[in-house]
N, C-alpha and C positions, 0 to 999 in steps of 0.2 A: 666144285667151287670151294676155294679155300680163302679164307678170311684170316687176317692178320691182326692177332693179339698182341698188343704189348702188356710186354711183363712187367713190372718196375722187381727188381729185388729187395725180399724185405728183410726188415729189422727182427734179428734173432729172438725168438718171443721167451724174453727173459721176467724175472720177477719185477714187477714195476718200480722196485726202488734200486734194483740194480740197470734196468735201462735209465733212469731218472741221471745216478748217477754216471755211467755210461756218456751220456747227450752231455751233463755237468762238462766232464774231462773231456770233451771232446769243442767244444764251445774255448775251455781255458787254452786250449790248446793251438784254439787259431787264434785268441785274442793275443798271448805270449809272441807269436811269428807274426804281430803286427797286423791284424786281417781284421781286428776290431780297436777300435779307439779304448783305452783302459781310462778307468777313472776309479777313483776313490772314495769309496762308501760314505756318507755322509758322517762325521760326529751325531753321536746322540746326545740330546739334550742334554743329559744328565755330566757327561764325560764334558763338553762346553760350558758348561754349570761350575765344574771344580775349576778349567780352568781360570774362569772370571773371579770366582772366589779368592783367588793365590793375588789378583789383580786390588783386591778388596781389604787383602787384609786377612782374610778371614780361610786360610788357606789348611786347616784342622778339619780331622774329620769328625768331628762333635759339630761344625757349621755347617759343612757339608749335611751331614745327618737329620738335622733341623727342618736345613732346607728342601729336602727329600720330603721328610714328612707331612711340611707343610706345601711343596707343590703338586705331592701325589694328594693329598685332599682335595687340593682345588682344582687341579686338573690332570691329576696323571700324566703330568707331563707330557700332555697335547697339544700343539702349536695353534691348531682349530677350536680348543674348548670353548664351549659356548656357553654361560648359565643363562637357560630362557627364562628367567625371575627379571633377571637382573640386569643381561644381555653383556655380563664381565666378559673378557676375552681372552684367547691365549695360555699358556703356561703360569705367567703371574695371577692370572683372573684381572687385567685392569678394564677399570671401569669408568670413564669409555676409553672400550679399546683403542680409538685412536689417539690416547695419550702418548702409547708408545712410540708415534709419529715423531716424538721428539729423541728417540736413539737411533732411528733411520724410518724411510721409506718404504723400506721393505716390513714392516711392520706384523702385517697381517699373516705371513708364512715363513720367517725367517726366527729358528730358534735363535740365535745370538744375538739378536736384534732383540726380542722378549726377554731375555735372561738379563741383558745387558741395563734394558729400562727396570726391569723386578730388582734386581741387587740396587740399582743404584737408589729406588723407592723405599725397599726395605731399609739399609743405609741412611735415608735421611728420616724416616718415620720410626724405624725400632731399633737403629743402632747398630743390629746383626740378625744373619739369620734365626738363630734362638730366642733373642727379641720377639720376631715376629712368629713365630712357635710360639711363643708361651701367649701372647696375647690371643694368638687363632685357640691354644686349648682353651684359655677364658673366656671369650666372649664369641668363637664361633667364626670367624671374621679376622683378615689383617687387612 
């Protein structure tokens, strides 16, 4: 009595970063002949950041730089940050997050939506991103 195996043929047992890469090109390969829907990587916050800034005025990278300093403090530049003290939210840290309700909807997970309420906040409370630096090195806080 003979019984019928199936075989599948396998994948050449290469180093795992060259199969890795391997599968990568081979993936780009049918998204290029159309066989996946392409899309475009999201902006990072920060790259969305300068551009709002050039919007503001403030389009130097000395504001820029400010602004770095003081959003990786208060959040790293996380669209989720949370502080559980205070329950500030987002990339700006505002407090209540649904202030930002007022530059859209999309509030809660849209960096341009967060960038767009912080610049315009910072802007009317410290004038520029440096502004708001130098008062966070003083007193801990913008």
């Amino acid at each position: 009595m003979s019984s019928a195996v199936s075989v599948r043929p396998a994948l050449p047992r290469l180093p795992r970063t060259r199969r890795t890469r391997a599968l990568a090109a081979s993936v780009a390969a049918v998204a290029l002949a159309g066989g996946i829907a392409s899309c475009s990587p999201p902006s990072s916050p920060q790259t969305i950041a300068r551009n709002q800034l050039v919007g503001h005025g403030w389009g130097n990278n000395q504001q820029f730089g400010c602004l770095n300093n003081l959003w990786m403090r208060e959040s790293g530049w996380r669209i989720n940050a949370m502080n559980p003290y205070s329950g500030a939210y987002g990339i700006p840290q505002a407090l209540p997050g649904s202030k930002m309700g007022a530059s859209g909807a999309n509030w809660r997970y849209d960096a341009s939506t967060q960038i767009r309420w912080g610049l315009d906040y910072i802007g009317a409370r410290y004038g520029s991103p440096c502004g708001a630096w130098g008062h966070s090195m003083s007193y801990g806080w913008y």
